[in-house]
PyMOL Python script that loads the backbone (N, CA, C, O; Angstrom):
from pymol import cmd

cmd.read_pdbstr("""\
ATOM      1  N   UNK A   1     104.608 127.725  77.382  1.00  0.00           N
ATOM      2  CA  UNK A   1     103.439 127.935  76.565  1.00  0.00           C
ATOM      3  C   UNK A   1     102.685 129.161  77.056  1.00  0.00           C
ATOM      4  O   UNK A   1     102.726 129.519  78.233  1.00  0.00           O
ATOM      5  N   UNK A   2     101.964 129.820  76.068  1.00  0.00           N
ATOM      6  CA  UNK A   2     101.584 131.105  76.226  1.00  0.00           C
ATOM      7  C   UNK A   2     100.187 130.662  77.024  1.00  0.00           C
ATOM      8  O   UNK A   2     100.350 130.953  78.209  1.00  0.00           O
ATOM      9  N   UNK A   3      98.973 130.110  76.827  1.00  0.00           N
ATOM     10  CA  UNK A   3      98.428 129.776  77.508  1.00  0.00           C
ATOM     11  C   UNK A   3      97.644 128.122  78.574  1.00  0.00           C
ATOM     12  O   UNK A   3      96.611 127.619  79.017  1.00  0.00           O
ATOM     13  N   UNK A   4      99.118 127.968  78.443  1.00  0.00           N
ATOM     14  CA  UNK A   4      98.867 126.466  79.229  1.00  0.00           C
ATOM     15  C   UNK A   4     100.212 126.605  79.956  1.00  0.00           C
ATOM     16  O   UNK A   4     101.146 125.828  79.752  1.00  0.00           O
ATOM     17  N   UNK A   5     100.259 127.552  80.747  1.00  0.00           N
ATOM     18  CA  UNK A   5     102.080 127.089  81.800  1.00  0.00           C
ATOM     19  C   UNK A   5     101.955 125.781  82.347  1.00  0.00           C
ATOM     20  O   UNK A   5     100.839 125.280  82.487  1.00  0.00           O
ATOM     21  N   UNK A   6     102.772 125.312  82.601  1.00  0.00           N
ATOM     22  CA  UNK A   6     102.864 124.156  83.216  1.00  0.00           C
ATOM     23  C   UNK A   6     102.381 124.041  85.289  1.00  0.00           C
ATOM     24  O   UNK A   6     102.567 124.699  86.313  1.00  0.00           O
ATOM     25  N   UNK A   7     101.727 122.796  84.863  1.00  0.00           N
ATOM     26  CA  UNK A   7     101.097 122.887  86.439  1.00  0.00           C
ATOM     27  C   UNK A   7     102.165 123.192  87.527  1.00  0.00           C
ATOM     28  O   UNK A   7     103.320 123.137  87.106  1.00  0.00           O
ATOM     29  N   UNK A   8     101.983 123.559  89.081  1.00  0.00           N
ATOM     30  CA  UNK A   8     103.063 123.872  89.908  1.00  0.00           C
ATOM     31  C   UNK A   8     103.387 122.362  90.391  1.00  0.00           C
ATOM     32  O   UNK A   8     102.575 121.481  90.674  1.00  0.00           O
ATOM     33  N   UNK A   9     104.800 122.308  90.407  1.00  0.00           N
ATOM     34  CA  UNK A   9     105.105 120.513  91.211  1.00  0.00           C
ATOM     35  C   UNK A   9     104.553 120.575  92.747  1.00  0.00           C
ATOM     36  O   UNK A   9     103.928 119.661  93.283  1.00  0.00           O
ATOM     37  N   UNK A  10     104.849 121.644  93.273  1.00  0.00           N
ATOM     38  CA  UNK A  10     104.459 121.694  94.259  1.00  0.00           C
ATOM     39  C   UNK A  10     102.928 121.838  94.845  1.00  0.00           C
ATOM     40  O   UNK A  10     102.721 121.989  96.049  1.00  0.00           O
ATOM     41  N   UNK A  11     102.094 121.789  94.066  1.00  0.00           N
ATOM     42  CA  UNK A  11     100.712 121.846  93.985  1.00  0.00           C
ATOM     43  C   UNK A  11     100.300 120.011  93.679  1.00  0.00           C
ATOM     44  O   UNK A  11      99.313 119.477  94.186  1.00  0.00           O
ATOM     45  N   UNK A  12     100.979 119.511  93.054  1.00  0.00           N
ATOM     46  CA  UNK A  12     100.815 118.096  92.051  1.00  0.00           C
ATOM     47  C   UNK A  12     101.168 117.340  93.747  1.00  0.00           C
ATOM     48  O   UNK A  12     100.431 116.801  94.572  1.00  0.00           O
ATOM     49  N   UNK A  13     102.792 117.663  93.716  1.00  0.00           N
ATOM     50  CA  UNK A  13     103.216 116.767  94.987  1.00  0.00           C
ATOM     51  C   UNK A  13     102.603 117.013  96.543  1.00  0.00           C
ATOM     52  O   UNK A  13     103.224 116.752  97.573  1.00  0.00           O
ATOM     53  N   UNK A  14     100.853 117.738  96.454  1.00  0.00           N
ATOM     54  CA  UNK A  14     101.110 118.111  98.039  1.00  0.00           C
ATOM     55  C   UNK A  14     100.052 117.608  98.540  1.00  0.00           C
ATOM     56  O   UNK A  14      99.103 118.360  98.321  1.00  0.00           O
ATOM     57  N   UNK A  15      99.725 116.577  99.181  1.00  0.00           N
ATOM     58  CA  UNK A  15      98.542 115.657 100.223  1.00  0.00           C
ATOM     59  C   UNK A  15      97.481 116.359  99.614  1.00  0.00           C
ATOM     60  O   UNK A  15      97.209 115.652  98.644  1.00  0.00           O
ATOM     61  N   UNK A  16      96.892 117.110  99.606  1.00  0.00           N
ATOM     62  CA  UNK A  16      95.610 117.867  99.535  1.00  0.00           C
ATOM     63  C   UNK A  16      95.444 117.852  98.243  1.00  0.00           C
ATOM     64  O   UNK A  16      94.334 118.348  98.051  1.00  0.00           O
ATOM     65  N   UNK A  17      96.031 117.495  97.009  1.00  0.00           N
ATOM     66  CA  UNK A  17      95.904 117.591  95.423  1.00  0.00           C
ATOM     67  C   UNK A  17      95.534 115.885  95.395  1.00  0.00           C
ATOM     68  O   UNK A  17      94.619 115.406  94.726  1.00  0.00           O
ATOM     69  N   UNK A  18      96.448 115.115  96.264  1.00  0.00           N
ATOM     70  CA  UNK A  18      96.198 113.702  96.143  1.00  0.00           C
ATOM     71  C   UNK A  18      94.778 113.203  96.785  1.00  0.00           C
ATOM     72  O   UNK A  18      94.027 112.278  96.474  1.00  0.00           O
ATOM     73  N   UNK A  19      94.723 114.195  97.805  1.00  0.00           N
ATOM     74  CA  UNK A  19      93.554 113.733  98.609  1.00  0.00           C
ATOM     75  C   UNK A  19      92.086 114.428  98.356  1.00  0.00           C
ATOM     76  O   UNK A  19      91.116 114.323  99.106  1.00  0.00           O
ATOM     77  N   UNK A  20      92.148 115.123  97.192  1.00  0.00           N
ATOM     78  CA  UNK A  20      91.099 116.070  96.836  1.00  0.00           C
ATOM     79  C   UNK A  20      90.097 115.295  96.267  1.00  0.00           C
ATOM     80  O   UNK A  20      88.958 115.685  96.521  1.00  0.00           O
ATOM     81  N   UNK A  21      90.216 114.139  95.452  1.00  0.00           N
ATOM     82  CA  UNK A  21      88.547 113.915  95.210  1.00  0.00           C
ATOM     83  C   UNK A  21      87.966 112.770  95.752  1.00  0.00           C
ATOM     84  O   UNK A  21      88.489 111.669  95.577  1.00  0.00           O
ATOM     85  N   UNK A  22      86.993 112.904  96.357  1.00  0.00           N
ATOM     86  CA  UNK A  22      86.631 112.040  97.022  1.00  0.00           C
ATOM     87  C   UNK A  22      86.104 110.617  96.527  1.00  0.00           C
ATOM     88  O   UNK A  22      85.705 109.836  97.391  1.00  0.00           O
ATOM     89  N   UNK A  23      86.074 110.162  94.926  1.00  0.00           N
ATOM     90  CA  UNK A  23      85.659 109.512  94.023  1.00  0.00           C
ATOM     91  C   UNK A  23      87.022 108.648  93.721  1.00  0.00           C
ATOM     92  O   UNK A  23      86.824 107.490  93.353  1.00  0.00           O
ATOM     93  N   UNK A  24      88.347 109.072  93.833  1.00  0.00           N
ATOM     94  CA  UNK A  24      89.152 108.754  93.320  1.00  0.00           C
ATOM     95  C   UNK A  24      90.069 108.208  94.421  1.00  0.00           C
ATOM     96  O   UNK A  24      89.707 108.602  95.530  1.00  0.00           O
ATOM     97  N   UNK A  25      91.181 107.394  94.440  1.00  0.00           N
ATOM     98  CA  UNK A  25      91.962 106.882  95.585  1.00  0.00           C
ATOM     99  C   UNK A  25      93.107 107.629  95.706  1.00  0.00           C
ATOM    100  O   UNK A  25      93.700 107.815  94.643  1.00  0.00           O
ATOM    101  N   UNK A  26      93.610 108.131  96.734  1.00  0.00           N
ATOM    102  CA  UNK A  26      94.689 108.969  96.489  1.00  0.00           C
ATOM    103  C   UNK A  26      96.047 108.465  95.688  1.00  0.00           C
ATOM    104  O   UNK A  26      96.907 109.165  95.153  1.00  0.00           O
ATOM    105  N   UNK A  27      95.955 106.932  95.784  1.00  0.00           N
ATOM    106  CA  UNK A  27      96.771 106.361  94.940  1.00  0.00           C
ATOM    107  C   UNK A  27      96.545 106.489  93.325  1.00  0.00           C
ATOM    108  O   UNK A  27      97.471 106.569  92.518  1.00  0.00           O
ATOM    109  N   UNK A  28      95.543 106.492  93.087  1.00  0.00           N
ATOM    110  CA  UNK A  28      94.817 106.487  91.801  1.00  0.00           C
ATOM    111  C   UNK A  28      95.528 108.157  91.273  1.00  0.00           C
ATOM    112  O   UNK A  28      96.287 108.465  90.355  1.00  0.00           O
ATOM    113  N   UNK A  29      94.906 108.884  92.261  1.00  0.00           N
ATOM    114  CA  UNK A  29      95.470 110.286  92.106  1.00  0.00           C
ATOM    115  C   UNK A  29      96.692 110.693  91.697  1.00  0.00           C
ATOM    116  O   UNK A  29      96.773 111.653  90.930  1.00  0.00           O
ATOM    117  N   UNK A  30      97.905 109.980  92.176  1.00  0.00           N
ATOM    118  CA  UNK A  30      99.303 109.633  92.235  1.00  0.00           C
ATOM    119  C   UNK A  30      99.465 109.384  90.975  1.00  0.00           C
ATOM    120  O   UNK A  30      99.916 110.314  90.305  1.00  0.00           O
ATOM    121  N   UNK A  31      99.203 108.279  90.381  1.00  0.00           N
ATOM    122  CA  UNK A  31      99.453 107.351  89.448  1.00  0.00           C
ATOM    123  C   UNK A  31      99.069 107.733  88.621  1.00  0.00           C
ATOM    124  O   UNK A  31      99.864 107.902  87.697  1.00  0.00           O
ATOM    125  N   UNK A  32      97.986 108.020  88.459  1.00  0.00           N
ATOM    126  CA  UNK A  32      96.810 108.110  87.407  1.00  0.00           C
ATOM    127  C   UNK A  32      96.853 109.927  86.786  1.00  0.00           C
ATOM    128  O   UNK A  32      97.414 110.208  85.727  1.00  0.00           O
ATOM    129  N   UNK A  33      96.259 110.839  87.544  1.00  0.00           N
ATOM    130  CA  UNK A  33      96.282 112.098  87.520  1.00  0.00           C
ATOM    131  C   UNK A  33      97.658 112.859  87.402  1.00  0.00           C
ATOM    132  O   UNK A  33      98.172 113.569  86.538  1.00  0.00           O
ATOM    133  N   UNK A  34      97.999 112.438  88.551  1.00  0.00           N
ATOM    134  CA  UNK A  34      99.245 113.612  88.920  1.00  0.00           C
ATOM    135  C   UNK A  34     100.657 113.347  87.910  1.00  0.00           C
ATOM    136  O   UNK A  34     101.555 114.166  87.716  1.00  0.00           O
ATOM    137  N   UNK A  35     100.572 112.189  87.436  1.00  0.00           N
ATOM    138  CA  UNK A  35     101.697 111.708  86.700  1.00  0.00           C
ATOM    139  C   UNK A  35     101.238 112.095  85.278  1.00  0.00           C
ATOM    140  O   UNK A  35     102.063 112.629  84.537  1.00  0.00           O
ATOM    141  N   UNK A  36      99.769 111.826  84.767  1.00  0.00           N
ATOM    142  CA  UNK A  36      99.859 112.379  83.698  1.00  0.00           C
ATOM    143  C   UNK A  36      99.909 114.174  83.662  1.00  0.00           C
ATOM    144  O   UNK A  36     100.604 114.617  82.748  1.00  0.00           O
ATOM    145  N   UNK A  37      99.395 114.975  84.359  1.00  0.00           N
ATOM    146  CA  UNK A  37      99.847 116.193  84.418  1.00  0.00           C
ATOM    147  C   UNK A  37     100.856 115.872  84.203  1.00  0.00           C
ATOM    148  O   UNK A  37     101.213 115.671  83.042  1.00  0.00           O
ATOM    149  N   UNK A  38     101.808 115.685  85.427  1.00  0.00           N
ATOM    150  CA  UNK A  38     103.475 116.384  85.202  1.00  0.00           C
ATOM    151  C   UNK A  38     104.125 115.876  84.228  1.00  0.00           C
ATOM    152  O   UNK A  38     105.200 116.361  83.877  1.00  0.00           O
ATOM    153  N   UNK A  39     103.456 114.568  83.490  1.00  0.00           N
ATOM    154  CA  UNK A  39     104.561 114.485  82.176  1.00  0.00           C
ATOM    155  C   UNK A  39     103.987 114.715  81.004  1.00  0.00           C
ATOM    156  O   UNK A  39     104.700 114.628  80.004  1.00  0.00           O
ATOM    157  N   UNK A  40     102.310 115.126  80.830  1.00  0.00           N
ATOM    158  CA  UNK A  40     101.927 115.017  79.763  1.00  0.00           C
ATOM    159  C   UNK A  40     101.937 116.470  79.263  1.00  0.00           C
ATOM    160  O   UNK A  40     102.353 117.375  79.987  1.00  0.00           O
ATOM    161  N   UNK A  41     101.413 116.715  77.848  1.00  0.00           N
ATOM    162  CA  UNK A  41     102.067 117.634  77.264  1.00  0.00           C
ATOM    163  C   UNK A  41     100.587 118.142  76.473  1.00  0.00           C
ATOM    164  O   UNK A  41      99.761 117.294  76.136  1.00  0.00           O
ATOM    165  N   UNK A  42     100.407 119.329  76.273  1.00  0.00           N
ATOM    166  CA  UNK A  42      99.154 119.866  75.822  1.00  0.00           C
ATOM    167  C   UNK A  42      99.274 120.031  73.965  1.00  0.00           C
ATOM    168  O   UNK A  42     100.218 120.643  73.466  1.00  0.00           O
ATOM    169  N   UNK A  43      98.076 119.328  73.032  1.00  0.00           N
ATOM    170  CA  UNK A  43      98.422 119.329  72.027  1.00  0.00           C
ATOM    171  C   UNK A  43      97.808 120.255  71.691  1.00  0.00           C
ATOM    172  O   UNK A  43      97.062 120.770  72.524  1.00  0.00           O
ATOM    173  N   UNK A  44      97.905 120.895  70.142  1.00  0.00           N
ATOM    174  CA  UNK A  44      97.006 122.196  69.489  1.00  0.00           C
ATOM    175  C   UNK A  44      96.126 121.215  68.843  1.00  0.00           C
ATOM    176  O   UNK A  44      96.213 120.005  68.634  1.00  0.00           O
ATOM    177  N   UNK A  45      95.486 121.875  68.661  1.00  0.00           N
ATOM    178  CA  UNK A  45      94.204 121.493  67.996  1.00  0.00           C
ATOM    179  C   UNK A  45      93.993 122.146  66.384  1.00  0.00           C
ATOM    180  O   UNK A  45      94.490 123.239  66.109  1.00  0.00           O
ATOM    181  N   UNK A  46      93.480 121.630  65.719  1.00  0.00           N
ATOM    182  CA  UNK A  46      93.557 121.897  64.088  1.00  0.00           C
ATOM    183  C   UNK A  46      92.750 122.924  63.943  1.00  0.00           C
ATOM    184  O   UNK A  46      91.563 122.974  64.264  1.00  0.00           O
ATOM    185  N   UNK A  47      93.434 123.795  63.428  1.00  0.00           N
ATOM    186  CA  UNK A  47      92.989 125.494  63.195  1.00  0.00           C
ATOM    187  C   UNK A  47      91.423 125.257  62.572  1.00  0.00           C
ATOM    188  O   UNK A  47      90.661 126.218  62.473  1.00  0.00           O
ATOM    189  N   UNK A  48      91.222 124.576  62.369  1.00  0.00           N
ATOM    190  CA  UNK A  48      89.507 124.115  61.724  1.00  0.00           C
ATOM    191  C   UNK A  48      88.700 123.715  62.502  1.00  0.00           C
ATOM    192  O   UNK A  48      87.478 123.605  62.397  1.00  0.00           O
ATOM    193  N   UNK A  49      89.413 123.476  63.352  1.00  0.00           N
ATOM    194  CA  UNK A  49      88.196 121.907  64.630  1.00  0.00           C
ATOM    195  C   UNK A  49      86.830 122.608  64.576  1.00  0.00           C
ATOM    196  O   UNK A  49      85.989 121.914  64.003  1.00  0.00           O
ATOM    197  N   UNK A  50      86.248 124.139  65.143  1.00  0.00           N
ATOM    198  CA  UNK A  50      84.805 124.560  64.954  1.00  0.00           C
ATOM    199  C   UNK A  50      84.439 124.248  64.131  1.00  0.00           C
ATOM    200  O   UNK A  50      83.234 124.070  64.308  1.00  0.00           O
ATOM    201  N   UNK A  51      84.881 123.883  62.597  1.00  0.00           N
ATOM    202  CA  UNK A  51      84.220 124.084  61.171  1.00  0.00           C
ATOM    203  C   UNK A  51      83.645 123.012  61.248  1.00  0.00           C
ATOM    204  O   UNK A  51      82.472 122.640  61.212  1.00  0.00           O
ATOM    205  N   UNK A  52      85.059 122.339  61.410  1.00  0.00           N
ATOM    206  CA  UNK A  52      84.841 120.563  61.090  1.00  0.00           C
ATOM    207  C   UNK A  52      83.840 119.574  62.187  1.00  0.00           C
ATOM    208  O   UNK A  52      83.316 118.494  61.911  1.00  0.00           O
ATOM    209  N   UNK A  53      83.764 120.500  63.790  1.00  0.00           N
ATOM    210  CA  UNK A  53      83.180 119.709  64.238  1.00  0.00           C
ATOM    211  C   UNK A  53      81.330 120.231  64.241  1.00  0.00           C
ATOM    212  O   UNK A  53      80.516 119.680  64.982  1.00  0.00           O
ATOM    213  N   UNK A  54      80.971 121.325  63.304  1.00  0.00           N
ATOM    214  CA  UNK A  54      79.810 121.736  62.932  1.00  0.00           C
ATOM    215  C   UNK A  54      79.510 120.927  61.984  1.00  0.00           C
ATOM    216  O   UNK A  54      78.402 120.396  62.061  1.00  0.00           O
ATOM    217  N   UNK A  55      80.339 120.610  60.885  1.00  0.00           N
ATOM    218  CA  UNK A  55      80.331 120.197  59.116  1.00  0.00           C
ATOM    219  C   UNK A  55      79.988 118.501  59.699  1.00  0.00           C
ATOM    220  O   UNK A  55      79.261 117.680  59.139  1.00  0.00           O
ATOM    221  N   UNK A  56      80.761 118.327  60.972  1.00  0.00           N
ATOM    222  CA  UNK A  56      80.386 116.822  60.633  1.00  0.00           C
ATOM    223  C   UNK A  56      79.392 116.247  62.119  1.00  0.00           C
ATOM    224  O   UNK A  56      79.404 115.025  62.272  1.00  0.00           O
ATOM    225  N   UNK A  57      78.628 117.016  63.091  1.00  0.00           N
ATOM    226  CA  UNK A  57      77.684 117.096  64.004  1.00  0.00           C
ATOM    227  C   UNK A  57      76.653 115.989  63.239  1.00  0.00           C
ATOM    228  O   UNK A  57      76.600 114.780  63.463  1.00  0.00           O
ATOM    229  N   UNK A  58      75.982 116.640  62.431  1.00  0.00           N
ATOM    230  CA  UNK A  58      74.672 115.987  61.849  1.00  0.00           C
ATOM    231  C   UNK A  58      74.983 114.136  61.183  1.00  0.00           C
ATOM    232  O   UNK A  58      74.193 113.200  61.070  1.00  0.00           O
ATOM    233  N   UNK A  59      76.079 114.215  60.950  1.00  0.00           N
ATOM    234  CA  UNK A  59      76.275 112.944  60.555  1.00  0.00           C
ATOM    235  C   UNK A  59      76.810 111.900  61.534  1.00  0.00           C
ATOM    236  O   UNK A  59      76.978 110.736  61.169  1.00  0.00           O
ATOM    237  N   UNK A  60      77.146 112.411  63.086  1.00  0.00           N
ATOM    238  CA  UNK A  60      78.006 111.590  63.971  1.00  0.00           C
ATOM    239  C   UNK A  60      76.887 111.437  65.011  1.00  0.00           C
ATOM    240  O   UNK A  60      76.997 110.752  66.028  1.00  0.00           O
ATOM    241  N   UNK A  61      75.589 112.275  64.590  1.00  0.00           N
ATOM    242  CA  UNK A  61      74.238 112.217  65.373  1.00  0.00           C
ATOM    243  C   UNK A  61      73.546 111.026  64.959  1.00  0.00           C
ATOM    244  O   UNK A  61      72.984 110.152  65.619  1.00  0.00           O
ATOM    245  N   UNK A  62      73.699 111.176  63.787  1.00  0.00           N
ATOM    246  CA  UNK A  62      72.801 109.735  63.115  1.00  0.00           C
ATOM    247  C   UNK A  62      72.964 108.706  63.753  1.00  0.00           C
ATOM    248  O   UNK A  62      72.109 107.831  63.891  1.00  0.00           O
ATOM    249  N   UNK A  63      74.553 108.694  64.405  1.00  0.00           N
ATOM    250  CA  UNK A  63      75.081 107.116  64.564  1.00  0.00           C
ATOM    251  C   UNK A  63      74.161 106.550  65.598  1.00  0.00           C
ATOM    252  O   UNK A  63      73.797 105.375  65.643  1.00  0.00           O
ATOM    253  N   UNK A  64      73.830 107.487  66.407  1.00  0.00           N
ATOM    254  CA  UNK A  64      72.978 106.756  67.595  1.00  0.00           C
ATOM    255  C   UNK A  64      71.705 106.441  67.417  1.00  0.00           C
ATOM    256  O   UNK A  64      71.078 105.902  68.329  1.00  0.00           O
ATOM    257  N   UNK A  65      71.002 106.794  65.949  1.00  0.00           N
ATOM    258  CA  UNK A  65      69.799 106.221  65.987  1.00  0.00           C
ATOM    259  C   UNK A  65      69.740 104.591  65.572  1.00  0.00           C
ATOM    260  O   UNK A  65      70.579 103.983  64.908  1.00  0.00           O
ATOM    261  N   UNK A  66      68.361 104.006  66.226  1.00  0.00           N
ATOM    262  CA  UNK A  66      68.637 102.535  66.224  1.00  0.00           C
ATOM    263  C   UNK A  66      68.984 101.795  64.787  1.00  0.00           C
ATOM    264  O   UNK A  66      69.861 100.949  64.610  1.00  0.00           O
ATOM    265  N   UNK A  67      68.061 102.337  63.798  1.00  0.00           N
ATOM    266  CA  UNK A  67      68.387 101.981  62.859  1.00  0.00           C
ATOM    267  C   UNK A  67      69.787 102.363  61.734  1.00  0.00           C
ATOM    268  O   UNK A  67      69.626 101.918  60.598  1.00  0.00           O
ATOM    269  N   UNK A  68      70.926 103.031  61.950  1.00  0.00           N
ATOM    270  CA  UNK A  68      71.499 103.762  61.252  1.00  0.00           C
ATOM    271  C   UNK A  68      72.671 102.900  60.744  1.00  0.00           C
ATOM    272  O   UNK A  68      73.196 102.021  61.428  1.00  0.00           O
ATOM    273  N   UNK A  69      72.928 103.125  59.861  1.00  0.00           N
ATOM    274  CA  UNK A  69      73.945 102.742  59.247  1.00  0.00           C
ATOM    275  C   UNK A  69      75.162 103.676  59.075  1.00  0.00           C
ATOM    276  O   UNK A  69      75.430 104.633  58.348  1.00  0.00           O
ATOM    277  N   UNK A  70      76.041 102.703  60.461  1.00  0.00           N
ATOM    278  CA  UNK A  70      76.804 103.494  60.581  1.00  0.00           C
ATOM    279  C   UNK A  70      78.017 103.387  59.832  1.00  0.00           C
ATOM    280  O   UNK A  70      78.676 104.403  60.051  1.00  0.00           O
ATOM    281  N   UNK A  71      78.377 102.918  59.354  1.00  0.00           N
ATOM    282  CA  UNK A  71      79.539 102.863  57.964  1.00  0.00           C
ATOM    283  C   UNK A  71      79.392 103.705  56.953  1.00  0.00           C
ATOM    284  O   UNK A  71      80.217 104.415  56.376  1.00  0.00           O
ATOM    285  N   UNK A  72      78.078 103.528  56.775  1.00  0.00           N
ATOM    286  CA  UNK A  72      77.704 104.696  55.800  1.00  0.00           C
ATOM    287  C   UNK A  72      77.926 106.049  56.288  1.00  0.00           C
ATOM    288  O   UNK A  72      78.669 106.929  55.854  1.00  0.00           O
ATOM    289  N   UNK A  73      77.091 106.033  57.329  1.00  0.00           N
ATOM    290  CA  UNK A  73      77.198 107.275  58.232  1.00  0.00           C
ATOM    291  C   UNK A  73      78.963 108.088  58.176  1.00  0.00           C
ATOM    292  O   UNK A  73      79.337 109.249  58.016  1.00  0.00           O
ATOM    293  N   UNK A  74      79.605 106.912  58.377  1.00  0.00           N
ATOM    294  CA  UNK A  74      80.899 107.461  59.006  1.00  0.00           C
ATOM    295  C   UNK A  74      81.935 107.786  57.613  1.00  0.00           C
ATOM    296  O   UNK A  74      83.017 108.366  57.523  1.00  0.00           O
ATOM    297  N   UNK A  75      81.285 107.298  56.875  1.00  0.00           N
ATOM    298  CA  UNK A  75      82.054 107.576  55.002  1.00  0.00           C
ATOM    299  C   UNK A  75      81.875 109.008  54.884  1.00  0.00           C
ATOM    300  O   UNK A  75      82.771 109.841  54.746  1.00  0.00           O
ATOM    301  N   UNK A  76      80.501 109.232  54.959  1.00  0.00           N
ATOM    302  CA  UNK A  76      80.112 110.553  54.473  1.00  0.00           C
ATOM    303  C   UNK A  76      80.433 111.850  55.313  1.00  0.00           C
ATOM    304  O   UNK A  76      80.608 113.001  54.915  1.00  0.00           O
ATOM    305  N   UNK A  77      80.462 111.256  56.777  1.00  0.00           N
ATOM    306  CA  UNK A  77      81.418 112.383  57.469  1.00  0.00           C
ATOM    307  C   UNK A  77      82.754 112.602  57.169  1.00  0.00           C
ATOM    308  O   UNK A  77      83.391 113.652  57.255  1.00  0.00           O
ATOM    309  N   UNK A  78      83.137 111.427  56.784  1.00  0.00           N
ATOM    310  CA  UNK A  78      84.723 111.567  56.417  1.00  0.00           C
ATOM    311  C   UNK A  78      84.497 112.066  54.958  1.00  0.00           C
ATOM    312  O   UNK A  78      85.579 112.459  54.521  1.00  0.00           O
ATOM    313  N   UNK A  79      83.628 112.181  54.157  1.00  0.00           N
ATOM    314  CA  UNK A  79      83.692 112.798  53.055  1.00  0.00           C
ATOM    315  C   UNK A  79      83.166 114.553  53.157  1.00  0.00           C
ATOM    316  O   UNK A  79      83.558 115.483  52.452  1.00  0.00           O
ATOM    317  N   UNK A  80      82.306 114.577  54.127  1.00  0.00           N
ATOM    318  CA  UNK A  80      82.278 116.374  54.403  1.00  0.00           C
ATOM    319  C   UNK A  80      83.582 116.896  54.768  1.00  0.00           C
ATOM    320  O   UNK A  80      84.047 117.880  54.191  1.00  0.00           O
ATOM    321  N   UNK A  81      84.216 116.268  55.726  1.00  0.00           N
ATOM    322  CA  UNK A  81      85.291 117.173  56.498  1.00  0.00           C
ATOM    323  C   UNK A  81      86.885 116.893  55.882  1.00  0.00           C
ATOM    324  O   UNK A  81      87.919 117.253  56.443  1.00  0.00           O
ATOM    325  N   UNK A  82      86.815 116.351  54.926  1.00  0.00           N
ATOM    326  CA  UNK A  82      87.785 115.601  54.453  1.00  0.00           C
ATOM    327  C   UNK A  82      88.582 117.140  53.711  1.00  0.00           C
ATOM    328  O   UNK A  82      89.806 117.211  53.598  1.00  0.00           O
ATOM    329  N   UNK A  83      87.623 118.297  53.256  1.00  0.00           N
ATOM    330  CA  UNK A  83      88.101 119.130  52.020  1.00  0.00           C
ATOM    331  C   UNK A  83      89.151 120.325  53.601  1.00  0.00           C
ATOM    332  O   UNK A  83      89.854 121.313  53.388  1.00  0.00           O
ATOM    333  N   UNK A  84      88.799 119.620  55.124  1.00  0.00           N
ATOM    334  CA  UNK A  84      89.603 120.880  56.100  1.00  0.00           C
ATOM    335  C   UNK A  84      90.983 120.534  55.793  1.00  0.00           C
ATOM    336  O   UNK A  84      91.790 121.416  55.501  1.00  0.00           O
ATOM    337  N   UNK A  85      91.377 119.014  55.853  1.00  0.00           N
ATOM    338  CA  UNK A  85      92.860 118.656  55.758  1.00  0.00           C
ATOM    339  C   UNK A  85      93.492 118.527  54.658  1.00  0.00           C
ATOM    340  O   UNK A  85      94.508 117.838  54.569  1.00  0.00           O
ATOM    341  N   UNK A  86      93.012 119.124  53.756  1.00  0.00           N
ATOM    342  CA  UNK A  86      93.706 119.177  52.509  1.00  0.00           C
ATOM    343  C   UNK A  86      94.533 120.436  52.651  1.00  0.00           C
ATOM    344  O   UNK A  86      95.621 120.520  52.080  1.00  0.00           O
ATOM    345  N   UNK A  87      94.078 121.366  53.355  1.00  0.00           N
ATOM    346  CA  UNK A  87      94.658 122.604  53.326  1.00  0.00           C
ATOM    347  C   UNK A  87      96.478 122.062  53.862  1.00  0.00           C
ATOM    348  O   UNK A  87      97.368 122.906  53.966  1.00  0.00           O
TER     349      UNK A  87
END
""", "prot")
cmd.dss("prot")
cmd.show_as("cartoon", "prot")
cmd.util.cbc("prot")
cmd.orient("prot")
């Protein structure tokens, strides 16, 4: 990939990558982190995402007010952003 090369194994497999955060267990690190790096895979993102995630901001804001209705809420976002994936 042009800008995501793949992480170094030798960086993934070396004490100091496992033992780097101090929040996390180095096992956790192992398992958790280092395995999804080395097998996971970087997706693209939909040539629209800025549009769509401007077009539908104001309506995914609502959701957190106490009173909101969020079904409603979540129709009408899916009805703003709905005209990106038609393309």
């Amino acid at each position: 990939m042009q800008f995501f090369p793949p992480a170094r194994l030798s960086v993934l497999d070396s004490d100091a990558f496992v033992a780097s955060n101090s929040r996390v267990t180095p096992e956790d690190m192992q398992t958790t982190v280092r395995n999804a790096i080395a097998n996971g895979a970087v997706l693209s993102a939909h040539p629209q995402f800025p549009t769509i995630a401007l077009t539908g901001a104001p309506f995914l804001d609502q959701v957190w007010q106490p009173d909101a209705n969020v079904e409603q809420l979540l129709q009408t976002y899916c009805d703003a952003v709905a005209q990106y994936f038609e393309e």
